[in-house]
mmCIF file of the N, C-alpha and C atoms, coordinates in Angstrom:
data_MODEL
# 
_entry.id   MODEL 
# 
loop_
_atom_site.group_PDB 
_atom_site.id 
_atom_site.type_symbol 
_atom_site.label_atom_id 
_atom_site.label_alt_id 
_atom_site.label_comp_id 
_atom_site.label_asym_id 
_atom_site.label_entity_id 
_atom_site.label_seq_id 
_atom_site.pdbx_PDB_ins_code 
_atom_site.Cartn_x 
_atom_site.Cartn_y 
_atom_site.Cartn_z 
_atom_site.occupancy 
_atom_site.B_iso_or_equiv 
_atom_site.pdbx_formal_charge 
_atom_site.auth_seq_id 
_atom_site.auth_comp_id 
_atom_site.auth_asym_id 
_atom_site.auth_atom_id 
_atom_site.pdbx_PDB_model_num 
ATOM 1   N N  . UNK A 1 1  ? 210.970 144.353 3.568   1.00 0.00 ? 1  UNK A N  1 
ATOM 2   C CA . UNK A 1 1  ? 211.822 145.375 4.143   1.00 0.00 ? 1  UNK A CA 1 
ATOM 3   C C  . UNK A 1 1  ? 211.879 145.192 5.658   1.00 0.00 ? 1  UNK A C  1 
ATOM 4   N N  . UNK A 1 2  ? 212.748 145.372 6.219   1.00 0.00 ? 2  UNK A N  1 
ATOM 5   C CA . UNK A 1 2  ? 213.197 145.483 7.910   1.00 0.00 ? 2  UNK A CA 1 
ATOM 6   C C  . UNK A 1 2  ? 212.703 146.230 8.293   1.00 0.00 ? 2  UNK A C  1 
ATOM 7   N N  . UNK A 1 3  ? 211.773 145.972 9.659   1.00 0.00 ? 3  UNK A N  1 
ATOM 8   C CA . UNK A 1 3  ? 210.905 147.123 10.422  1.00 0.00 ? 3  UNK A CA 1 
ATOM 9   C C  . UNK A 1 3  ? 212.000 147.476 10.675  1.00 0.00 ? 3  UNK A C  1 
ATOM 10  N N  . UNK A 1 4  ? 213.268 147.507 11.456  1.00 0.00 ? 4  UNK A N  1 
ATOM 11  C CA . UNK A 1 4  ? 214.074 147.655 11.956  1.00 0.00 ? 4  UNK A CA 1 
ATOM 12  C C  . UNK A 1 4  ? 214.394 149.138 12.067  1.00 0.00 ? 4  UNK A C  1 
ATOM 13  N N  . UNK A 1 5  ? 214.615 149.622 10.760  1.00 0.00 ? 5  UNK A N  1 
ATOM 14  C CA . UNK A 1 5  ? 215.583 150.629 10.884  1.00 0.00 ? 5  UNK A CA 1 
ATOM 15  C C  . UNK A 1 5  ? 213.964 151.958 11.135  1.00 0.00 ? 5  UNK A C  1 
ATOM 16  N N  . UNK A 1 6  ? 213.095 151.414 11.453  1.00 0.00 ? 6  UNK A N  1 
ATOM 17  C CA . UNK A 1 6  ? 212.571 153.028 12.171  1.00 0.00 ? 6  UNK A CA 1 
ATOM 18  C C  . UNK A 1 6  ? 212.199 152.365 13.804  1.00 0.00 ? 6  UNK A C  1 
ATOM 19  N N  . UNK A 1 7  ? 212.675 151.839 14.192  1.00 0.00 ? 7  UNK A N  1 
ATOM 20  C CA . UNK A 1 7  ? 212.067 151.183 15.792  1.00 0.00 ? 7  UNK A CA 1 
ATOM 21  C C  . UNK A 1 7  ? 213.464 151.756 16.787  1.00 0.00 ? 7  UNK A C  1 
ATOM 22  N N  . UNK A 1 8  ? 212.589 151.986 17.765  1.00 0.00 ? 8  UNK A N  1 
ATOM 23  C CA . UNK A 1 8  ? 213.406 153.233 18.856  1.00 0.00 ? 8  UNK A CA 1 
ATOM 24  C C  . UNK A 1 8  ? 215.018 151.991 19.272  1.00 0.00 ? 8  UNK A C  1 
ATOM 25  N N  . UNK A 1 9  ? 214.880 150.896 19.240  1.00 0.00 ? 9  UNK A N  1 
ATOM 26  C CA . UNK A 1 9  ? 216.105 150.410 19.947  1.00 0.00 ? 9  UNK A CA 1 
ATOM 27  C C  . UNK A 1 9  ? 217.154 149.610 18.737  1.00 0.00 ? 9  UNK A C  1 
ATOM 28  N N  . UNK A 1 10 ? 216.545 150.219 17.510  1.00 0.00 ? 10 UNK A N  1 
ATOM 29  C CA . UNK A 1 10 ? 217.648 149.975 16.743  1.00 0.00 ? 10 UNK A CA 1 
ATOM 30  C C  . UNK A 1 10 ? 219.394 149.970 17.139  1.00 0.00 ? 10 UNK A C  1 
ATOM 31  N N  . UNK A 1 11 ? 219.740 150.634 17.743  1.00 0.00 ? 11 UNK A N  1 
ATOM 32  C CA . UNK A 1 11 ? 220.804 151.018 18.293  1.00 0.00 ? 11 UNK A CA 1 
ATOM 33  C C  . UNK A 1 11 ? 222.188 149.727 19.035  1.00 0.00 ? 11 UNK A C  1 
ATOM 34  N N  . UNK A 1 12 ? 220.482 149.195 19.687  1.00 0.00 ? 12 UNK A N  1 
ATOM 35  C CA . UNK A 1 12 ? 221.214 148.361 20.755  1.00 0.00 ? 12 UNK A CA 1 
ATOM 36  C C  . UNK A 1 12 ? 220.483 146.987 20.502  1.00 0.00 ? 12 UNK A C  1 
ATOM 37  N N  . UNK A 1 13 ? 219.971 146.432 19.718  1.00 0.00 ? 13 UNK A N  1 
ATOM 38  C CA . UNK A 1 13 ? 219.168 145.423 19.362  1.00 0.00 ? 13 UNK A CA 1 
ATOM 39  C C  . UNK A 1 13 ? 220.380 143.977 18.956  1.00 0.00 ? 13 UNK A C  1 
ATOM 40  N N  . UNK A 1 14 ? 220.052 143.213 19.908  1.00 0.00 ? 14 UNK A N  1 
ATOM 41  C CA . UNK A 1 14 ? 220.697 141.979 19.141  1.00 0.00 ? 14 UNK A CA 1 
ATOM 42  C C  . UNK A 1 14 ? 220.327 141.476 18.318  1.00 0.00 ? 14 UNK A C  1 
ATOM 43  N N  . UNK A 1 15 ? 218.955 141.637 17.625  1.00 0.00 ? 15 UNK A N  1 
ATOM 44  C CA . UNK A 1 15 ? 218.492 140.934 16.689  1.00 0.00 ? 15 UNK A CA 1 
ATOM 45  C C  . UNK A 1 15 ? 218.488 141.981 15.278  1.00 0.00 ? 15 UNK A C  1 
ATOM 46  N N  . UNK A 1 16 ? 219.023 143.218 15.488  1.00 0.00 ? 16 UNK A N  1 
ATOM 47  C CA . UNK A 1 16 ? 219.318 143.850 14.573  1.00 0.00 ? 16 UNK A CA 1 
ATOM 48  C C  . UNK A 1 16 ? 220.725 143.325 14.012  1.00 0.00 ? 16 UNK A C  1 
ATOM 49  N N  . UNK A 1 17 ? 221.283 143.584 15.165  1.00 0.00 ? 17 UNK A N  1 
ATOM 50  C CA . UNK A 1 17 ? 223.035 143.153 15.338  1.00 0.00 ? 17 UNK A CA 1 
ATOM 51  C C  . UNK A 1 17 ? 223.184 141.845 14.073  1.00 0.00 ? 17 UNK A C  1 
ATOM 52  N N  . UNK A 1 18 ? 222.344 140.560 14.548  1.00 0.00 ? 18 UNK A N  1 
ATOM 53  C CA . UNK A 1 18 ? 222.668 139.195 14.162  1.00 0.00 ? 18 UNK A CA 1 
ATOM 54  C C  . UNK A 1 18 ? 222.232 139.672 12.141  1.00 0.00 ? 18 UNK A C  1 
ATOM 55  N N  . UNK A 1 19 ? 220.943 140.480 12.643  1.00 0.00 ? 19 UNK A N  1 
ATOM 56  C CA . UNK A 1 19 ? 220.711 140.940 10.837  1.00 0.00 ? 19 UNK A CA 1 
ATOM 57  C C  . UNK A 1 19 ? 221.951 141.504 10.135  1.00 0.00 ? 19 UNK A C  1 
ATOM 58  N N  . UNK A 1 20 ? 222.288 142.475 10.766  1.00 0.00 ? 20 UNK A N  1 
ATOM 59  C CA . UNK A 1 20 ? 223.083 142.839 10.038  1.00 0.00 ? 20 UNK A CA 1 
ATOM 60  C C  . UNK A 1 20 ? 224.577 142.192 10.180  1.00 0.00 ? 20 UNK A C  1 
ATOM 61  N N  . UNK A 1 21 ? 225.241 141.126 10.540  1.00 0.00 ? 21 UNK A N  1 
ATOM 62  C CA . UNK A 1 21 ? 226.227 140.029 10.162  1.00 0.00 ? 21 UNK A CA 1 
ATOM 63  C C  . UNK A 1 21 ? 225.693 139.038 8.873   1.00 0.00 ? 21 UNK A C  1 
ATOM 64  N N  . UNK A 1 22 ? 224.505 138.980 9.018   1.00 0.00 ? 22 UNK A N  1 
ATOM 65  C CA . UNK A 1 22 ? 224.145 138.638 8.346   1.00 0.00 ? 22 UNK A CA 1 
ATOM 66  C C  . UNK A 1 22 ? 223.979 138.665 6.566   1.00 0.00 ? 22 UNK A C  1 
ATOM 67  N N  . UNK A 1 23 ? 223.854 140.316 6.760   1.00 0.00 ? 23 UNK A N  1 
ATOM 68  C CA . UNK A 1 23 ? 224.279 141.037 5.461   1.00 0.00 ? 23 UNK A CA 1 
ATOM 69  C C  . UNK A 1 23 ? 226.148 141.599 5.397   1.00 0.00 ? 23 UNK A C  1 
ATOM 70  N N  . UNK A 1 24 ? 226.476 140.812 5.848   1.00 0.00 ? 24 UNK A N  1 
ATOM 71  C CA . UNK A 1 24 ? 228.147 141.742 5.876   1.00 0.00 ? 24 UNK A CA 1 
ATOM 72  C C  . UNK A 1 24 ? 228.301 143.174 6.410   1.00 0.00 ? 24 UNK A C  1 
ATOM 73  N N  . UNK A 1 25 ? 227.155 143.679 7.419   1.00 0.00 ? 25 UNK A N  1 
ATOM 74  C CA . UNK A 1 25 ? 227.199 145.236 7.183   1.00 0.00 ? 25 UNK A CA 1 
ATOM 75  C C  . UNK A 1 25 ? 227.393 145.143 8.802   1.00 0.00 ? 25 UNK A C  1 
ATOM 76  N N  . UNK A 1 26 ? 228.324 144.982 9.564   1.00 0.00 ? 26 UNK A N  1 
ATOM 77  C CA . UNK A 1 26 ? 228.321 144.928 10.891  1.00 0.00 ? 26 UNK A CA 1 
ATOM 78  C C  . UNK A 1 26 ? 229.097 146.176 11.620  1.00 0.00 ? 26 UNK A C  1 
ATOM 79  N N  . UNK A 1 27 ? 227.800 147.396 11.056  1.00 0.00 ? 27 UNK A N  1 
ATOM 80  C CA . UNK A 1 27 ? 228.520 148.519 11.434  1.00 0.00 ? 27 UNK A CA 1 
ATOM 81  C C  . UNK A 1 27 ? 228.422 149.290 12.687  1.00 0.00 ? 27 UNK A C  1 
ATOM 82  N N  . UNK A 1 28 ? 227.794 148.192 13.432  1.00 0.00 ? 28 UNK A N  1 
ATOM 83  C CA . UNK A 1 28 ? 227.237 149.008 15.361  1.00 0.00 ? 28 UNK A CA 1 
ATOM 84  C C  . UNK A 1 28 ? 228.269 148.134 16.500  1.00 0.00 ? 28 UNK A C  1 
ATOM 85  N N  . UNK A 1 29 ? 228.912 149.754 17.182  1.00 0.00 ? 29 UNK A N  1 
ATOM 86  C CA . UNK A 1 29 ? 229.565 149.167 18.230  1.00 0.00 ? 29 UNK A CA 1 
ATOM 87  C C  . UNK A 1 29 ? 229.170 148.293 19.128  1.00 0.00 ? 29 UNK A C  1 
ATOM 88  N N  . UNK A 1 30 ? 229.985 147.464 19.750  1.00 0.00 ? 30 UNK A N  1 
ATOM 89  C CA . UNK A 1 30 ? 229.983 146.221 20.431  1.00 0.00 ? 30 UNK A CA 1 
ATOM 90  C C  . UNK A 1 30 ? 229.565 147.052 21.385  1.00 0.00 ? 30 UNK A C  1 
ATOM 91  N N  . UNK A 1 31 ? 228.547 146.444 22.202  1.00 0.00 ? 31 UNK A N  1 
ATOM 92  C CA . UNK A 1 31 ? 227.602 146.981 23.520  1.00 0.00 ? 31 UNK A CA 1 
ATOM 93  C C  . UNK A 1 31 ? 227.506 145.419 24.282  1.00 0.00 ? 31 UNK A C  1 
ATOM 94  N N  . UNK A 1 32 ? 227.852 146.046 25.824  1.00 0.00 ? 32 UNK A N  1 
ATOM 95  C CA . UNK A 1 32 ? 227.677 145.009 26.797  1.00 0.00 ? 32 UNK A CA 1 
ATOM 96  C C  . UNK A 1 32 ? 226.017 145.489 26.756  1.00 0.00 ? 32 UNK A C  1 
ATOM 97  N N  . UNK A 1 33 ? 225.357 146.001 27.076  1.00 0.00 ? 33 UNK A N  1 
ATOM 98  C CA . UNK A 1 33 ? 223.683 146.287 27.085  1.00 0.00 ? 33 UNK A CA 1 
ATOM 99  C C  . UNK A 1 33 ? 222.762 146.034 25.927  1.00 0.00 ? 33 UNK A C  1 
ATOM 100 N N  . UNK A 1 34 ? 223.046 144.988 25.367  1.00 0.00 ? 34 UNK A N  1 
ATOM 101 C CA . UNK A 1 34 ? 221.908 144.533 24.286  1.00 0.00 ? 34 UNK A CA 1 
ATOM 102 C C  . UNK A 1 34 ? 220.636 144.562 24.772  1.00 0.00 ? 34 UNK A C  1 
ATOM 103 N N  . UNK A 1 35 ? 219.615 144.987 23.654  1.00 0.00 ? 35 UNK A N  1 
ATOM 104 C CA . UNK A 1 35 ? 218.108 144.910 24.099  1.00 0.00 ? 35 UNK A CA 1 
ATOM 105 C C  . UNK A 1 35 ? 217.883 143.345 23.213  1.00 0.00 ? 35 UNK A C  1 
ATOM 106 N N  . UNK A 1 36 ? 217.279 142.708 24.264  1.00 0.00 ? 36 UNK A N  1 
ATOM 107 C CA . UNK A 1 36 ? 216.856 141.506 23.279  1.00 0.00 ? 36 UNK A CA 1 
ATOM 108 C C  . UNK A 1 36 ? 215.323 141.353 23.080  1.00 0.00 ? 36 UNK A C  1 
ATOM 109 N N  . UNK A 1 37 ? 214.885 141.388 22.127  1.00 0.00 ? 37 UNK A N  1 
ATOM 110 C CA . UNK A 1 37 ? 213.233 141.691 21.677  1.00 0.00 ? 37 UNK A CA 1 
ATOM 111 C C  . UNK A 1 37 ? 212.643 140.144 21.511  1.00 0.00 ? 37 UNK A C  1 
ATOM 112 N N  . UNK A 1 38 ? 211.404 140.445 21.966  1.00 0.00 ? 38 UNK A N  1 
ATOM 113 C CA . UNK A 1 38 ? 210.370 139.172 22.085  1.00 0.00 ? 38 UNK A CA 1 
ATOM 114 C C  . UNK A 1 38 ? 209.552 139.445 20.745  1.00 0.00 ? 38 UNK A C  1 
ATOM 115 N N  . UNK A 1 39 ? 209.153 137.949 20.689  1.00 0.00 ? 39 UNK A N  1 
ATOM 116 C CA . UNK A 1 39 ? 208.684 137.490 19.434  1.00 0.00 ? 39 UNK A CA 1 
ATOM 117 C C  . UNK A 1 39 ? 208.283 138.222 18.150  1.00 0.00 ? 39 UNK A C  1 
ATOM 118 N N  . UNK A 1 40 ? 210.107 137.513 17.580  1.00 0.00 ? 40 UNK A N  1 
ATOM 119 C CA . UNK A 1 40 ? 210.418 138.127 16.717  1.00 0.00 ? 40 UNK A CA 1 
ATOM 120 C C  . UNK A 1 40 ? 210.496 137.258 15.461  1.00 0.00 ? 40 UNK A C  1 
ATOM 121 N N  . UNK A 1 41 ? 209.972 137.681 14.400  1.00 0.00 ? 41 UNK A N  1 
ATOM 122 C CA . UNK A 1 41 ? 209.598 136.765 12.611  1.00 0.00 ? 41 UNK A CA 1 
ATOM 123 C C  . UNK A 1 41 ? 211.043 137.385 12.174  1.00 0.00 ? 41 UNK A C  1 
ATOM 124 N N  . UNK A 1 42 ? 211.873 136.621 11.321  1.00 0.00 ? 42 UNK A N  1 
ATOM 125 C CA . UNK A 1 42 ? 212.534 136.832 10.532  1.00 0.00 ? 42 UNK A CA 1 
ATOM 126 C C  . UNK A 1 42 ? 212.316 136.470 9.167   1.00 0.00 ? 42 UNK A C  1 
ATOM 127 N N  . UNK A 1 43 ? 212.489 136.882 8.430   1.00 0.00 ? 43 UNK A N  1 
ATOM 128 C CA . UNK A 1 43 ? 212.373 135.889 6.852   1.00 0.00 ? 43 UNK A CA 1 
ATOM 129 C C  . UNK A 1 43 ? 213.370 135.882 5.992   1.00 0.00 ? 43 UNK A C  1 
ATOM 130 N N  . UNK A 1 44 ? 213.979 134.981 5.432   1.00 0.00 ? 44 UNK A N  1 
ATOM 131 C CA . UNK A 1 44 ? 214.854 134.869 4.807   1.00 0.00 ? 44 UNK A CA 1 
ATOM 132 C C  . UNK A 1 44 ? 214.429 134.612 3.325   1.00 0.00 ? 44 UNK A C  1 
ATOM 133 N N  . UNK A 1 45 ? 214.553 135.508 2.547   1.00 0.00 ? 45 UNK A N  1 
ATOM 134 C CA . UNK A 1 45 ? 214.556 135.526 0.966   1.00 0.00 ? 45 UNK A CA 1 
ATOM 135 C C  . UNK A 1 45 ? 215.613 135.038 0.245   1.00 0.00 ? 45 UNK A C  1 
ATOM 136 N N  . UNK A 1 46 ? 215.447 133.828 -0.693  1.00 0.00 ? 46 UNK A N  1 
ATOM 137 C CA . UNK A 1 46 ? 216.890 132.678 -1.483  1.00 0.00 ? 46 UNK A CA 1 
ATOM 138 C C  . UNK A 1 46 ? 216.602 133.585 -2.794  1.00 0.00 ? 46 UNK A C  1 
ATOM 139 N N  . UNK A 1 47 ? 217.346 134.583 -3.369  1.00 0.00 ? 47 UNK A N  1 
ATOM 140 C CA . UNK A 1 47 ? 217.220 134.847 -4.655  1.00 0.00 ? 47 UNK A CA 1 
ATOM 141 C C  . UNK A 1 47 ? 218.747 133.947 -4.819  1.00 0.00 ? 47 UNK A C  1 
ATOM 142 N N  . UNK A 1 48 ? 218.102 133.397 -6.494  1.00 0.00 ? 48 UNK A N  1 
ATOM 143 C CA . UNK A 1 48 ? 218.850 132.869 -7.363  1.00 0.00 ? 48 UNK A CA 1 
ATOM 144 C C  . UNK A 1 48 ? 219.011 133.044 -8.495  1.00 0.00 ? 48 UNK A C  1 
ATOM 145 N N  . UNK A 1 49 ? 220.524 133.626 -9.318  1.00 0.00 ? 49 UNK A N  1 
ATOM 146 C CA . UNK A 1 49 ? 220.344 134.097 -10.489 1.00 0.00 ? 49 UNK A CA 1 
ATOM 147 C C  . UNK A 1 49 ? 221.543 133.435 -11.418 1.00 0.00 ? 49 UNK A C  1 
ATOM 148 N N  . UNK A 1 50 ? 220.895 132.648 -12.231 1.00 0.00 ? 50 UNK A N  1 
ATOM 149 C CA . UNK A 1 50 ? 222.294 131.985 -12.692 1.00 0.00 ? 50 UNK A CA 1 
ATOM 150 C C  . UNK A 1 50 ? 223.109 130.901 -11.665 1.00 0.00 ? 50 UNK A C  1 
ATOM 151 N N  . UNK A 1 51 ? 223.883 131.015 -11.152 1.00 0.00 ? 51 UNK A N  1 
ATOM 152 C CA . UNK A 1 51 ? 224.432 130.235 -10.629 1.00 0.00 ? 51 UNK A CA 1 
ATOM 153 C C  . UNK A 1 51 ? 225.045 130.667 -9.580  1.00 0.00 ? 51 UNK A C  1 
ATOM 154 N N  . UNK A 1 52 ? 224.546 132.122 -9.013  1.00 0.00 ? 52 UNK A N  1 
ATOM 155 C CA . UNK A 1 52 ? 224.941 133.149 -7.899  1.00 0.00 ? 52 UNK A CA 1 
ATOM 156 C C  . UNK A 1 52 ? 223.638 132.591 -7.196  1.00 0.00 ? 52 UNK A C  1 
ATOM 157 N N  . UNK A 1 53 ? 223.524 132.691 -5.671  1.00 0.00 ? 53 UNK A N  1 
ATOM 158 C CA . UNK A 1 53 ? 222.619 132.638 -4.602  1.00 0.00 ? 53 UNK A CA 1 
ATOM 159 C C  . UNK A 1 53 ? 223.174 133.466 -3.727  1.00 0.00 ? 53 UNK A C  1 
ATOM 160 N N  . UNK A 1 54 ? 222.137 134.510 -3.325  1.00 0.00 ? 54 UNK A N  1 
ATOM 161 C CA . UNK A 1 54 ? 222.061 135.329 -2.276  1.00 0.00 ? 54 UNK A CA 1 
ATOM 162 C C  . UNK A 1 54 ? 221.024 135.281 -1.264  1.00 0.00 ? 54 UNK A C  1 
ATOM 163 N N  . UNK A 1 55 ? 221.282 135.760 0.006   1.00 0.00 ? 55 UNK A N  1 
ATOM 164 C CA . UNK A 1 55 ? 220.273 135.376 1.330   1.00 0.00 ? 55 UNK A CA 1 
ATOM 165 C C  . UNK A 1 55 ? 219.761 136.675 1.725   1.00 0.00 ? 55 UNK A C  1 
ATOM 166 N N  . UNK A 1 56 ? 218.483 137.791 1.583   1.00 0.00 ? 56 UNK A N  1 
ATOM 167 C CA . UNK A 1 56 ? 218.044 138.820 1.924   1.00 0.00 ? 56 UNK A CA 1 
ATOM 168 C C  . UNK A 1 56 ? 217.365 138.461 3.530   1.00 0.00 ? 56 UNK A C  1 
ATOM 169 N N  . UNK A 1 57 ? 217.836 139.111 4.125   1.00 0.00 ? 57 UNK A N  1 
ATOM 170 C CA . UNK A 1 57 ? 217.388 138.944 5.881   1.00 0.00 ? 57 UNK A CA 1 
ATOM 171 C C  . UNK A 1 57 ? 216.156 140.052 6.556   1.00 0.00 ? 57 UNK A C  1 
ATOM 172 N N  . UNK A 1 58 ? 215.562 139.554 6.482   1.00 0.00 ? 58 UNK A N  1 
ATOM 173 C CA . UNK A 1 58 ? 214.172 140.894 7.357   1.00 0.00 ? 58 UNK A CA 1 
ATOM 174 C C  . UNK A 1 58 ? 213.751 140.244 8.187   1.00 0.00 ? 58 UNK A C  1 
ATOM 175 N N  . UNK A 1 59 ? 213.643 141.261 9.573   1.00 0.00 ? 59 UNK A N  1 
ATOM 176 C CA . UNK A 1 59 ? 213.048 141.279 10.344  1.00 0.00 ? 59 UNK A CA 1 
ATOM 177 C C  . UNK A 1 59 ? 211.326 141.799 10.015  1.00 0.00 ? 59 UNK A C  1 
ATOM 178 N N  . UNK A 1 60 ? 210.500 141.061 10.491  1.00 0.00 ? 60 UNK A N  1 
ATOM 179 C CA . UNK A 1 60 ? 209.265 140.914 9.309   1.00 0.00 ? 60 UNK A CA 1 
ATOM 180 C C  . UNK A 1 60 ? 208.168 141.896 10.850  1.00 0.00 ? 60 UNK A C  1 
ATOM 181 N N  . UNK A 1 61 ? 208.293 140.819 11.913  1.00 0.00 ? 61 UNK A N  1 
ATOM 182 C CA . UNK A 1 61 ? 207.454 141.220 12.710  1.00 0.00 ? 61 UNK A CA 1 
ATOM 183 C C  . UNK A 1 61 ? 208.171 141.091 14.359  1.00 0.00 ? 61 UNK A C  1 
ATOM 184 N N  . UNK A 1 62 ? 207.976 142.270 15.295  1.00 0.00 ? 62 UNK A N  1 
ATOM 185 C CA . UNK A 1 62 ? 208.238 142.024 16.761  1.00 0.00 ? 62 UNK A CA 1 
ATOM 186 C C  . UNK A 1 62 ? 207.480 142.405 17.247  1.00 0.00 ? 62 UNK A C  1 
ATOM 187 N N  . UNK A 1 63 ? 207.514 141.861 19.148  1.00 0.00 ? 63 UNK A N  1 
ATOM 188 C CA . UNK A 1 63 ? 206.422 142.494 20.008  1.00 0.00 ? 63 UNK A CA 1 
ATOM 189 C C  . UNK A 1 63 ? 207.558 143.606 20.592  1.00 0.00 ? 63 UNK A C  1 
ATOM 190 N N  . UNK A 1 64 ? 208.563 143.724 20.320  1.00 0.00 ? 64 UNK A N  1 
ATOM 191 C CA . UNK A 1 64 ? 209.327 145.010 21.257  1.00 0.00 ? 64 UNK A CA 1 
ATOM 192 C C  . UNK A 1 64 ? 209.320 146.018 20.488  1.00 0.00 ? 64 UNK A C  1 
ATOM 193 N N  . UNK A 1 65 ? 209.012 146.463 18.960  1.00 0.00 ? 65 UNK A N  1 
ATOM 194 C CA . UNK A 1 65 ? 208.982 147.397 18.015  1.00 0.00 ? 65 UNK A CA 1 
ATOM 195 C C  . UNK A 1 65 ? 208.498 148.862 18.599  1.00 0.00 ? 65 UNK A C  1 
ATOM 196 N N  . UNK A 1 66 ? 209.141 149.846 18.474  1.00 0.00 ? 66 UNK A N  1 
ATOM 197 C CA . UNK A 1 66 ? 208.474 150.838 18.924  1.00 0.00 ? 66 UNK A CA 1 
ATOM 198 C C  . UNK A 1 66 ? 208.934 151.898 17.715  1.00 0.00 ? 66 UNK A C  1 
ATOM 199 N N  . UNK A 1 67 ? 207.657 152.482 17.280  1.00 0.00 ? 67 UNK A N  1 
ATOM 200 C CA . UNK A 1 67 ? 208.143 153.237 16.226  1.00 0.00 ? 67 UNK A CA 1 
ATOM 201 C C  . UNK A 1 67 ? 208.557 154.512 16.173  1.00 0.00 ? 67 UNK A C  1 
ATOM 202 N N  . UNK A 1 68 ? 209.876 154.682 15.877  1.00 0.00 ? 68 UNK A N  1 
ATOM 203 C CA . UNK A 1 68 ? 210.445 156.372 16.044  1.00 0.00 ? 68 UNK A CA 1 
ATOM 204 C C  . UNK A 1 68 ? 211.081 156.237 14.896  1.00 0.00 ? 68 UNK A C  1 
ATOM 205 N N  . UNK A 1 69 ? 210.314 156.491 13.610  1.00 0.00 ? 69 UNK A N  1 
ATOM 206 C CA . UNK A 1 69 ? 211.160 156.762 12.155  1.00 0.00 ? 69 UNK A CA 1 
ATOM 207 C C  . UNK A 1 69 ? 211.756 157.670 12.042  1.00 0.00 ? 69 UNK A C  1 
ATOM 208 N N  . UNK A 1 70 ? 213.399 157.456 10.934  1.00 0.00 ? 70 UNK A N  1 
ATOM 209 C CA . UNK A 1 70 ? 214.402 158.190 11.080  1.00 0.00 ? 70 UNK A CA 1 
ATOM 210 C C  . UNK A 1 70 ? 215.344 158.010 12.431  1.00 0.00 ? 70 UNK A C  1 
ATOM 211 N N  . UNK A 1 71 ? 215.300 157.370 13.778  1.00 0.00 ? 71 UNK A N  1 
ATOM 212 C CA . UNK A 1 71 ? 215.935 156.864 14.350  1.00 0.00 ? 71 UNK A CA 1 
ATOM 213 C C  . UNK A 1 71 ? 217.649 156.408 14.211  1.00 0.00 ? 71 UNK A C  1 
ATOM 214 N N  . UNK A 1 72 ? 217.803 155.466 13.335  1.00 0.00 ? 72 UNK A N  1 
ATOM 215 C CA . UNK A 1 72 ? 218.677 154.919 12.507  1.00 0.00 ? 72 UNK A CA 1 
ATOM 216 C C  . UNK A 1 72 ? 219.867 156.058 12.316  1.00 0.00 ? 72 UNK A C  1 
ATOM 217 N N  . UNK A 1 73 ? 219.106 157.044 11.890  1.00 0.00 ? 73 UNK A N  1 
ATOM 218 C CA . UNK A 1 73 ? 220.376 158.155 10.777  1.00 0.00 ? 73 UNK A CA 1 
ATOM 219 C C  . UNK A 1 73 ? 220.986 158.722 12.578  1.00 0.00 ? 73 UNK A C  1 
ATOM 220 N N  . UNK A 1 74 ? 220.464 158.532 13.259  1.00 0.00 ? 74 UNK A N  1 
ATOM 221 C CA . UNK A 1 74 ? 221.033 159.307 14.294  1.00 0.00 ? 74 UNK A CA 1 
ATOM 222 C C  . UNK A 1 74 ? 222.736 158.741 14.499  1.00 0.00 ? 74 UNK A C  1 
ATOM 223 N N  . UNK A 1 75 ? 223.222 157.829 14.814  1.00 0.00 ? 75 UNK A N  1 
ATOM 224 C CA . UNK A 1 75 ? 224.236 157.139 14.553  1.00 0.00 ? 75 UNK A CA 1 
ATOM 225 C C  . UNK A 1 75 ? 225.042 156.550 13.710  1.00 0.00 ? 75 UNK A C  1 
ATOM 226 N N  . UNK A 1 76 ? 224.644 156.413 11.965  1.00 0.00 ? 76 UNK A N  1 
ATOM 227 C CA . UNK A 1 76 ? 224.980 155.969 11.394  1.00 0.00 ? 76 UNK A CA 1 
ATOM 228 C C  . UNK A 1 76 ? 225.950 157.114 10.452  1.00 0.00 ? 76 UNK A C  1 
# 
């Protein structure tokens, strides 16, 4: 699961941003003020079923994480 969606700069995160293009869900306005977060794990999960392949994207681990759960719903 994505630390993402309880960390205070969800909002403005480029590395949220790139996640979520990632999933087709590119639902945060374009911001000249991106926060760009230091060392950051992503992991990419290959499920394969039949002859369908899908790519699950998490942000696994950061050093900029700051936790304010429920964050997220504020804008969405």
């Amino acid at each position: 699961m994505c630390i993402c969606i309880n960390c205070r700069h969800i909002h403005r995160c480029k590395i949220y941003e790139f996640i979520e293009k990632q999933h087709c869900k590119n639902k945060m306005l374009q911001k000249n003020n991106y926060f760009i977060p230091v060392d950051t794990i992503i992991v990419v999960h290959i499920n394969k079923q039949n002859v369908s392949i899908s790519l699950d994207w998490d942000l696994q681990e950061c050093s900029s994480f700051v936790e304010e759960p429920g964050y997220w719903l504020l804008f969405s």
